[in-house]
C-alpha positions as CSV (number, residue, x, y, z in Angstrom):
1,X,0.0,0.0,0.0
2,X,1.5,3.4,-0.7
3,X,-0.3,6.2,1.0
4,X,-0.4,10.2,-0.2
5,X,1.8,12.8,0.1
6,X,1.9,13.9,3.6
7,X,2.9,17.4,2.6
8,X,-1.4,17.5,2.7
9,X,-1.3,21.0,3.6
10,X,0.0,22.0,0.3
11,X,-2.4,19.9,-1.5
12,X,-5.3,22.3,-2.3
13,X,-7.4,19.5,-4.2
14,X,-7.3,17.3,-1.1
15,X,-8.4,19.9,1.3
16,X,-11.5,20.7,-1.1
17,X,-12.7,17.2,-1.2
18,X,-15.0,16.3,1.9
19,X,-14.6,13.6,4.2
20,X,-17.4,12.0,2.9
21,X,-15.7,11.3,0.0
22,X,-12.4,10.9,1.2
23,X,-14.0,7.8,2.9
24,X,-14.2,6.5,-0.9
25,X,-11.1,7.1,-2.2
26,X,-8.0,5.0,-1.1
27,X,-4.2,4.8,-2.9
28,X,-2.8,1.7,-3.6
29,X,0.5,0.5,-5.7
30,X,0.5,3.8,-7.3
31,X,-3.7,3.4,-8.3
32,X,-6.4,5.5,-7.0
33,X,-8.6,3.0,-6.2
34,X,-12.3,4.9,-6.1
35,X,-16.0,3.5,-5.2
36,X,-18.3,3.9,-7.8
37,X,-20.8,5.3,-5.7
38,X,-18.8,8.6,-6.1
39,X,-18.1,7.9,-9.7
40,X,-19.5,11.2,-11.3
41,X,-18.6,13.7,-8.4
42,X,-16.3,16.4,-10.3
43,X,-14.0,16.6,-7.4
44,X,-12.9,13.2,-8.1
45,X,-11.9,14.0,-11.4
46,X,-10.2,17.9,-10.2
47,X,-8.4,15.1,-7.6
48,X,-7.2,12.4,-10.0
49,X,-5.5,14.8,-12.7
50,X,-4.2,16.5,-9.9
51,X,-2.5,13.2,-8.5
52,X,-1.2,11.9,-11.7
53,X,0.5,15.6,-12.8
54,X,2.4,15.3,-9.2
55,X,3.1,11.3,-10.8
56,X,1.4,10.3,-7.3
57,X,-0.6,7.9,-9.1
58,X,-0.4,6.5,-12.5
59,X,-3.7,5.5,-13.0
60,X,-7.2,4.8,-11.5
61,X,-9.6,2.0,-10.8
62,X,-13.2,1.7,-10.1
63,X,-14.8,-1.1,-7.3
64,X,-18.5,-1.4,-6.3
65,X,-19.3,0.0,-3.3
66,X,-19.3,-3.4,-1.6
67,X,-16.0,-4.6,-3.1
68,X,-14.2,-1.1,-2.5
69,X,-15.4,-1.7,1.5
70,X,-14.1,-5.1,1.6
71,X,-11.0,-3.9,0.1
72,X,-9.5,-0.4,1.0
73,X,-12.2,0.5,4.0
74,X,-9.2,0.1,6.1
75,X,-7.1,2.6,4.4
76,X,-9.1,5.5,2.6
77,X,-7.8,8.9,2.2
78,X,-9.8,9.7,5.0
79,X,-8.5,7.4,7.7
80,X,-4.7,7.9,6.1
81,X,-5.3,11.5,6.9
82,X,-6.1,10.8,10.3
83,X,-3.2,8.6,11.1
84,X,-0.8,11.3,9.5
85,X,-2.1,13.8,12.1
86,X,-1.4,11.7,15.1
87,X,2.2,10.7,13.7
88,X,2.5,14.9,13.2
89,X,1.6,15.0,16.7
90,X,3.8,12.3,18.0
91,X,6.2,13.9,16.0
92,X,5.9,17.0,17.5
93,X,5.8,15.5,21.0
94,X,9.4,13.8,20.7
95,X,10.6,17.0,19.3
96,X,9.2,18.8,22.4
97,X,10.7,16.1,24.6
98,X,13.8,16.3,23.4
99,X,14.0,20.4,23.8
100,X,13.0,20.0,27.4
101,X,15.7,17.2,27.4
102,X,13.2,14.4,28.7
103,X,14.6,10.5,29.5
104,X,11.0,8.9,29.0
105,X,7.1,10.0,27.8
106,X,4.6,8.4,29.8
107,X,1.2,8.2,28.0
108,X,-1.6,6.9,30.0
109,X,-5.1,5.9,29.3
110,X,-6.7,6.9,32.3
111,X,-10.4,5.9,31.3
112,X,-12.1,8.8,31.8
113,X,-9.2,11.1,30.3
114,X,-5.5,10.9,29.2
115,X,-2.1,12.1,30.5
116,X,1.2,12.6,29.1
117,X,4.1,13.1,31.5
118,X,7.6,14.2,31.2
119,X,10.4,12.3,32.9
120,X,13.1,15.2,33.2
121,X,16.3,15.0,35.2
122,X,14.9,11.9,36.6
123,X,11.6,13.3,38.0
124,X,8.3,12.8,36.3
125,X,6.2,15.9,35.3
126,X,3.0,16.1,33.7
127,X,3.3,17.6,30.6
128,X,-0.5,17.8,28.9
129,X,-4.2,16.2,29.4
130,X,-6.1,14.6,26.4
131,X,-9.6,13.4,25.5
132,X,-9.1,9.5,26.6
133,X,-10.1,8.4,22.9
134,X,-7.2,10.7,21.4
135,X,-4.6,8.9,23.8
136,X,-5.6,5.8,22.6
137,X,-5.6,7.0,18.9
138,X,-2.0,8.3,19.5
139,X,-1.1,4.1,21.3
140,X,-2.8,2.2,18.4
141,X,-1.1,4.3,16.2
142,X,2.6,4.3,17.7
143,X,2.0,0.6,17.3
144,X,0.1,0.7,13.8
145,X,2.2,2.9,11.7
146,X,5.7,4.0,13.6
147,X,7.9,1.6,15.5
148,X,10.0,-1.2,13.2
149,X,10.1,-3.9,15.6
150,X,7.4,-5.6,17.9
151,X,3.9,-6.2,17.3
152,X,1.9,-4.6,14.5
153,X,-1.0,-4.3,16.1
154,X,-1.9,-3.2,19.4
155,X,-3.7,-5.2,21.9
156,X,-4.8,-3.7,25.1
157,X,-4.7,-7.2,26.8
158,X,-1.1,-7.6,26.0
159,X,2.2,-6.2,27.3
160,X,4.1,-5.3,24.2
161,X,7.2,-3.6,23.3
162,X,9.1,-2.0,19.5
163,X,11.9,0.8,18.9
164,X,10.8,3.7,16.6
165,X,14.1,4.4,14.5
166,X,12.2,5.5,11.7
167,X,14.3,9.1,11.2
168,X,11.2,10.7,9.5
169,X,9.9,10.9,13.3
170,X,12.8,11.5,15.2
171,X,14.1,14.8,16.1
172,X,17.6,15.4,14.5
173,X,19.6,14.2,17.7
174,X,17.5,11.3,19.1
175,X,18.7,7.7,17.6
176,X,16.2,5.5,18.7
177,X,12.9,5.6,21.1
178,X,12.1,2.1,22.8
179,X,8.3,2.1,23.3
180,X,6.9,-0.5,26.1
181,X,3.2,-0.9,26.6
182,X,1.7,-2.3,29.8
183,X,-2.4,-3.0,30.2
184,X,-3.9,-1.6,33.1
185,X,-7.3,-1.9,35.2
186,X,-9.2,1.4,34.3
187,X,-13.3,0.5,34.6
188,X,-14.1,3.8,32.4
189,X,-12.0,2.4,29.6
190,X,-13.2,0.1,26.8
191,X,-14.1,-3.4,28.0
192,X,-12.6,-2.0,31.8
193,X,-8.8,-1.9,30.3
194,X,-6.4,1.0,30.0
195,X,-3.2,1.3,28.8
196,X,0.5,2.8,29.7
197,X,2.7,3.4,27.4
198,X,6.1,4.0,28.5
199,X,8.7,5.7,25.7
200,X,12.5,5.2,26.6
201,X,14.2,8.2,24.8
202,X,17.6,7.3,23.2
203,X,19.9,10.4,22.3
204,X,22.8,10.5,19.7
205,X,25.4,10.8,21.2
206,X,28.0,10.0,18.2
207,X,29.1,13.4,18.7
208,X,31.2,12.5,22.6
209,X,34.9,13.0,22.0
210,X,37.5,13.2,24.4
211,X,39.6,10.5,26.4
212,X,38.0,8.0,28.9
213,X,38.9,10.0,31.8
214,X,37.1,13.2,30.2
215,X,34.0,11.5,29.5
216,X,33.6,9.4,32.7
217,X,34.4,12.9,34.7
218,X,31.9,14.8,32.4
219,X,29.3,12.0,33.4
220,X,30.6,12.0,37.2
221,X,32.4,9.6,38.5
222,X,35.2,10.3,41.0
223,X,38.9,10.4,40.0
224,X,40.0,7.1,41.7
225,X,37.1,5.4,40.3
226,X,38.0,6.5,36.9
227,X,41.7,4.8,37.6
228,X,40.0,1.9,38.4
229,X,37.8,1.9,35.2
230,X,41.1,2.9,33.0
231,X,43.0,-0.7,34.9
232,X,39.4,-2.3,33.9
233,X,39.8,-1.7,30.2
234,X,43.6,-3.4,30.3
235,X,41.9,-6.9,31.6
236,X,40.4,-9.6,30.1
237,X,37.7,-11.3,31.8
238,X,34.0,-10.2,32.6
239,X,33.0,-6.5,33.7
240,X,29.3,-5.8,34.3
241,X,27.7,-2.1,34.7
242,X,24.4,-2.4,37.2
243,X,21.7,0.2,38.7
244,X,18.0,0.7,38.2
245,X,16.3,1.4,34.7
246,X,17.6,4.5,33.5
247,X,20.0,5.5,35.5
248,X,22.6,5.8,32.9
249,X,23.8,2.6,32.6
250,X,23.9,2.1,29.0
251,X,25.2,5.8,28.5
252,X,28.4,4.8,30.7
253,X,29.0,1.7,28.8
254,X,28.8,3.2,25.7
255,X,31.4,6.1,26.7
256,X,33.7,3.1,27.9
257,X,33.4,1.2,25.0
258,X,33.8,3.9,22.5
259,X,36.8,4.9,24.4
260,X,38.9,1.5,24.0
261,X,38.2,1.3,20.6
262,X,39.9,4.6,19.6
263,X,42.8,4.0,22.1
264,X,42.9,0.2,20.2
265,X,42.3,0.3,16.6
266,X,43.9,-2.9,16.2
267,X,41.4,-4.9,18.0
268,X,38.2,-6.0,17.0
269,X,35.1,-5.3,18.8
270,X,31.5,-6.6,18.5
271,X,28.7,-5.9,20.5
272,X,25.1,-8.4,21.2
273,X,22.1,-6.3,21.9
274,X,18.7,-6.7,22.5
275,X,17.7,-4.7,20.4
276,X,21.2,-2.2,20.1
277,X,20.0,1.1,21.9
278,X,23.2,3.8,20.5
279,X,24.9,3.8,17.8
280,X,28.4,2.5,18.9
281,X,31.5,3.8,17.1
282,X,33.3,1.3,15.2
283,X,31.9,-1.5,16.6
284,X,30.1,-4.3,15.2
285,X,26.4,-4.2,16.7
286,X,25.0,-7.5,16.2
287,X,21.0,-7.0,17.1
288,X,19.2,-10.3,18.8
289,X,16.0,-10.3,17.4
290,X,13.5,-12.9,18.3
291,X,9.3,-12.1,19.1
292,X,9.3,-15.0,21.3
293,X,10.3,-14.3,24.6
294,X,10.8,-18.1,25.9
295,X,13.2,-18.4,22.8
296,X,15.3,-14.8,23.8
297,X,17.8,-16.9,25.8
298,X,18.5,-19.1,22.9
299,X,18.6,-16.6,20.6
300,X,21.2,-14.3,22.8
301,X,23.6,-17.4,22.9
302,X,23.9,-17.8,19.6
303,X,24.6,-14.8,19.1
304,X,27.9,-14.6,22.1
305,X,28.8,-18.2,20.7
306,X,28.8,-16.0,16.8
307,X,31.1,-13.5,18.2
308,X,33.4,-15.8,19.6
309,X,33.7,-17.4,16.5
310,X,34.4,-14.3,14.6
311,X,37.7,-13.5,15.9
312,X,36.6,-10.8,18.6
313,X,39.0,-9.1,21.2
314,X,36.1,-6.7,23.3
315,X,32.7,-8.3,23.1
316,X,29.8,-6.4,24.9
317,X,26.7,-7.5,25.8
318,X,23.5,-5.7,26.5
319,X,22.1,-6.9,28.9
320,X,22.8,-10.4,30.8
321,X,19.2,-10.9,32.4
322,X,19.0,-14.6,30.8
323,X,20.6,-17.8,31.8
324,X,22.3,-18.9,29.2
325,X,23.5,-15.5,28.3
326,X,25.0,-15.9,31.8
327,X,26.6,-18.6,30.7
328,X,28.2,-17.7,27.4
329,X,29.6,-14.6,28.9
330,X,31.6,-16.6,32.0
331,X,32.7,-18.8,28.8
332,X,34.2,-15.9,27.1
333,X,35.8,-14.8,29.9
334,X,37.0,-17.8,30.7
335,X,38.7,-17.9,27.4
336,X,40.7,-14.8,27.7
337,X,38.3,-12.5,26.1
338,X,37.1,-9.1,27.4
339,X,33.3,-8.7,28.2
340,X,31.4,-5.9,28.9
341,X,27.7,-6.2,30.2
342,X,24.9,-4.8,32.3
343,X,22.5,-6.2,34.7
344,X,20.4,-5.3,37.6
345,X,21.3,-6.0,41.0
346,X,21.3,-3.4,44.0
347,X,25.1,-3.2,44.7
348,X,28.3,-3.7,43.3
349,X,28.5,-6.8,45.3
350,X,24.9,-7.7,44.7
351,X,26.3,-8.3,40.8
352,X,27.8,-11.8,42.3
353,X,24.8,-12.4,44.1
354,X,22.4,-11.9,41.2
355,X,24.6,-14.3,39.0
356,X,24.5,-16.9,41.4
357,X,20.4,-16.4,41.7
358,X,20.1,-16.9,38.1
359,X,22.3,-19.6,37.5
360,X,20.8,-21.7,40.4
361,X,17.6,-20.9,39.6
362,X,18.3,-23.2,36.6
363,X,20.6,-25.7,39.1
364,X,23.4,-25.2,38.3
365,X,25.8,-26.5,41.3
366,X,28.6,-24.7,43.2
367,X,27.8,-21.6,41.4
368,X,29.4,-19.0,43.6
369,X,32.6,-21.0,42.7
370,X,32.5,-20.7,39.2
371,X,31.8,-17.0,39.1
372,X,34.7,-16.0,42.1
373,X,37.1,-17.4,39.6
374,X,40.0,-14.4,39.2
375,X,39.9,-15.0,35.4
376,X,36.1,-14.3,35.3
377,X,34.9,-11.4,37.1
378,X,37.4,-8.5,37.1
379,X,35.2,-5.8,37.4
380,X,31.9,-4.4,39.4
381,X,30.2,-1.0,38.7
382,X,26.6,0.0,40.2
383,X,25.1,3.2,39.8
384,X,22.5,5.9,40.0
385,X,21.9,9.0,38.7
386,X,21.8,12.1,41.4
387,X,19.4,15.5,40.3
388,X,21.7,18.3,40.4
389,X,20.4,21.5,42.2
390,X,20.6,24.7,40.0
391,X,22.8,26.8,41.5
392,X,21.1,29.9,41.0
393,X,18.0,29.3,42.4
394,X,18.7,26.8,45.1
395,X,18.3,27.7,49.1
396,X,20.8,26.9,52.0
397,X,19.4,24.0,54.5
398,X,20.1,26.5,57.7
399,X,17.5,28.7,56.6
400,X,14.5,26.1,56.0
401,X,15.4,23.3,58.3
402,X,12.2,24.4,60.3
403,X,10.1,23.7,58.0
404,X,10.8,19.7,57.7
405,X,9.8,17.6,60.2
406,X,11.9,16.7,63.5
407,X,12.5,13.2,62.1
408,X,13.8,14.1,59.3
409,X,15.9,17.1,60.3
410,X,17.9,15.0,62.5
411,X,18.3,12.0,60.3
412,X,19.7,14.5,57.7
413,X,22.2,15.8,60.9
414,X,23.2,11.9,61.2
415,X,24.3,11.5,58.3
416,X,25.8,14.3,57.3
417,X,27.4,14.4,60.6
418,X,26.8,18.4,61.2
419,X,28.7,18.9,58.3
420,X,25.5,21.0,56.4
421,X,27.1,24.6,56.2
422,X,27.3,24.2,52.9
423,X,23.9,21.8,52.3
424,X,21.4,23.1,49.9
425,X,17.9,22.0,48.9
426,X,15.9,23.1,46.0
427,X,14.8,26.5,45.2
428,X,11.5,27.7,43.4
429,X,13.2,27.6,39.8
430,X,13.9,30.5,37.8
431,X,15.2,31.3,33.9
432,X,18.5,29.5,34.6
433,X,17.3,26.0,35.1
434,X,13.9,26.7,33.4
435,X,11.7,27.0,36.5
436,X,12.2,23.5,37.6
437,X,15.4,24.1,40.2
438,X,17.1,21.0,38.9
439,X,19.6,21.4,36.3
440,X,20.8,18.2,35.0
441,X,22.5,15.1,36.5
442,X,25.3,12.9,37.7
443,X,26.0,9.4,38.2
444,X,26.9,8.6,42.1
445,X,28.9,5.2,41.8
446,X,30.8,2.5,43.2
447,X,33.2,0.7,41.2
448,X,35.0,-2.6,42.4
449,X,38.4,-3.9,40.9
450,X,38.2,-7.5,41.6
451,X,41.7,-9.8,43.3
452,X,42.0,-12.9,45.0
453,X,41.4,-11.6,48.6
454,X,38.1,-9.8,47.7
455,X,37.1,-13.1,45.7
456,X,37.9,-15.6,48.5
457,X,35.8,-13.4,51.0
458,X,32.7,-14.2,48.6
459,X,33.9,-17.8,48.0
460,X,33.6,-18.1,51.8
461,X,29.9,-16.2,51.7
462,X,31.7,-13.3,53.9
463,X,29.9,-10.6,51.9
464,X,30.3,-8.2,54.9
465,X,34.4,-9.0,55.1
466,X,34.5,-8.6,50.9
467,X,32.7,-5.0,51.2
468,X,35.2,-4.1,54.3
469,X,38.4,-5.3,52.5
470,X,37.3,-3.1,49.1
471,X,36.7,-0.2,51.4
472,X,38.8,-0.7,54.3
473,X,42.2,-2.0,52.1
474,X,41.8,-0.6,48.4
475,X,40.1,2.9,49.2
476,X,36.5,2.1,47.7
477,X,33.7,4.8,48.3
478,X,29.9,3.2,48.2
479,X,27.2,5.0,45.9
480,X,25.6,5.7,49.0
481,X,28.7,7.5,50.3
482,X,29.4,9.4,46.9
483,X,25.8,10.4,46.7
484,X,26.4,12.3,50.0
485,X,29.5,13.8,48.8
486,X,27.2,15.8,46.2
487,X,25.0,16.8,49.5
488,X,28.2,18.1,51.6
489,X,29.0,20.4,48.6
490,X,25.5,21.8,48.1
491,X,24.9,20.4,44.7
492,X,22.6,17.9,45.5
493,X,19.3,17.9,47.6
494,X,19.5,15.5,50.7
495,X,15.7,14.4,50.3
496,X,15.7,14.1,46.6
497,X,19.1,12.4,46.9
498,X,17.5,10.4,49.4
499,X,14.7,9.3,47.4
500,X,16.6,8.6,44.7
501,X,19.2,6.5,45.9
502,X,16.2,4.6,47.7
503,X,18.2,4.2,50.8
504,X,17.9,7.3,53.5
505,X,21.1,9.0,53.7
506,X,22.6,7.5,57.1
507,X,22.1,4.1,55.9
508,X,25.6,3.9,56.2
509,X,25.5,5.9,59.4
510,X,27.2,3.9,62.3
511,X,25.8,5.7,65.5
């Protein structure tokens, strides 16, 4: 099927013919296909000479009213034109999201009404209400006409998933969105069932230059855990990124990877994504793609075990969430190679503990002694992403403190040990920081360089001792700790930082 020209608003015949008969008049394979119920309207023929001078069609064809129905009903000029003003408006939407810098859309079908929300510098603000049927419109339509990947049609019983990388939508800048659909209880909706869609937006940034250490200190990491990510990339073995959903892991990875390939030219390097969410540098992105979920594990080990066998030196993975993607990166490392990878866990340390979950879960035996080799794990990073107070518009802690409750006042004094002179909190926003008193982010980290001693301590199931030793013997700082290091200097909020760490601040806090 090959719809119209969607430059419709400089299409003057178009806009003269009435949706009643745009309703009989479809385009297909380069035919106007019209019902011969509108046969002798004039404006047919004023449209048709008009189409073939602009060589949109070639020629025309004429269908009863009851064959042109059975055919083209679901694509007339009509409903084309509809569809092209919802893609205009999710066009325009992306393009407004990535102005105000947004991470994620939210569209929700609320039932009775429809909201679209803004996740900015990692808090969610409600950007616009809609007419419920015109969210849903916008959904189907995402689903229908825009993303590559994923189901054609959407289902409001299903969870579903696609990428839009179509760049006729994206704004010049954004490289991929990755659209995730959940179905909700709403009783005002159709049949009792809403639907969220959740829009993961993926920047461009092809454009990063600079060494290792200038990106990692642009993104926020400390200067000793930079050294320890610069020893990281001179290793072989297994190195996995970890932290919540969008919370920069993929961003960091990217920045590392990028970086060793410049500095090593002479190496290959091959990456095995799920599907591949940047553009990487001069690496080889091999995209899994599978619709069945229960075949995803298979389908990511063939695809390790293929870039083993094509003479790789870095390989990096995606994502490990699957068993026997688990397994195929310990092989690799096990074989010399150097792997990068994320997964979720809660800690650095919690990395170990989530491999050992997922490969007994599947039981596997002595586990824990497998991963603990020193040719397999050599490095551990966890991290989150930390709102940054605008400094122009942000207030000192002294002057407020009264106004939070006694609980929380002296939990704050706890942890930061009465060290808040310099503790600020968020102001009311002004021009500077666009009225939202947040300007921007950075990642608050904890990166672990593995040996035998910090191994053996996990071998033994001393998790505690391991933690101690990394602190205690080889300088490490927690996340926790590096979060309130952005609190101490009056960048940072303590209760935002608090809620997004998901830990309160004196966590750490020995009384």
């Amino acid at each position: 099927m090959m719809f119209f020209n969607q430059q419709k608003q400089n299409f003057e015949p178009l806009n003269l013919i009435p949706s009643t008969l745009k309703s009989s008049l479809a385009i297909s394979d380069n035919v106007l296909c019209i019902s011969s119920a509108i046969k002798h309207d004039p404006l047919v023929l004023e449209l048709l000479n008009d189409l073939k001078s602009r060589k949109i069609v070639e020629e025309y064809a004429f269908y009863s009213p009851a064959e042109f129905h059975d055919k083209y009903s679901h694509s007339t000029l009509s409903k084309i034109e509809v569809k092209n003003e919802i893609q205009n408006f999710v066009k325009e939407l992306l393009q407004t999201a990535f102005n105000e810098k947004a991470s994620d859309i939210h569209i929700k079908d609320m039932g009775t009404h429809g909201l679209i929300r803004f996740r900015i510098d990692g808090m969610l603000i409600d950007h616009k209400i809609y007419k419920a049927d015109f969210c849903r419109a916008v959904i189907r339509a995402i689903y229908g006409s825009m993303i590559q990947s994923g189901d054609s049609q959407f289902s409001y019983r299903e969870r579903q998933e696609g990428r839009i990388v179509n760049d006729n939508f994206l704004p010049k800048g954004m490289y991929s969105v990755r659209v995730h659909t959940e179905p909700t209880e709403k009783k005002d909706s159709p049949e009792g069932i809403g639907s969220c869609m959740y829009l993961r937006l993926l920047y461009d940034a092809t454009n990063a230059t600079g060494s290792l250490e200038e990106r990692l200190t642009r993104l926020g990491f400390l200067n000793n855990q930079i050294e320890s990510i610069r020893y990281l990339t001179t290793r072989t073995g297994l190195n996995i990124l970890s932290g919540a959903t969008g919370h920069g892991k993929s961003t960091a990875l990217k920045h590392i990877i990028e970086s060793i390939k410049i500095e090593n030219p002479q190496k290959a390097f091959m990456s095995v994504e799920d599907p591949p969410e940047f553009h990487l540098e001069g690496i080889d992105q091999i995209a899994v793609s599978t619709k069945n979920v229960e075949n995803r594990g298979i389908a990511y080990t063939d695809a390790i075990a293929g870039a083993m066998r094509s003479d790789v030196d870095c390989l990096l993975i995606g994502e490990i969430r699957y068993l026997e993607a688990t397994k195929a990166a310990i092989n690799g490392a096990m074989t010399g190679h150097a792997i990068w990878g994320t997964l979720h866990a809660s800690d650095a340390i919690g990395i170990i503990l989530r491999m050992i979950t997922i490969l007994e879960e599947k039981g596997s035996s002595n586990a824990i002694k497998h991963i603990c080799e020193p040719s397999v794990i050599s490095g551990l990073e966890y991290q989150r992403l930390i709102p940054m107070l605008c400094p122009h518009c942000s207030k000192r802690l002294h002057d407020v403190i009264d106004s939070y409750n006694a609980n929380m006042a002296e939990k704050i004094n706890r942890a930061l040990k009465a060290e808040d002179e310099n503790v600020r909190v968020i102001g009311s926003g002004c021009e500077y920081c666009n009225y939202k008193g947040i300007k921007g982010q950075q990642i608050a980290a904890e990166v672990i360089t593995t040996d035998v001693a910090f191994l053996d301590y996990l071998k033994q199931n001393k998790i505690t001792k391991a933690k101690e030793y990394w602190i205690k013997e080889k300088g490490g700082i927690s996340h926790v700790q590096h979060a309130l290091k952005y609190v101490k200097e009056g960048r940072a909020d303590p209760f935002i930082t608090e809620d997004r760490l998901g830990l309160p601040l004196d966590f750490e806090v020995i009384s």
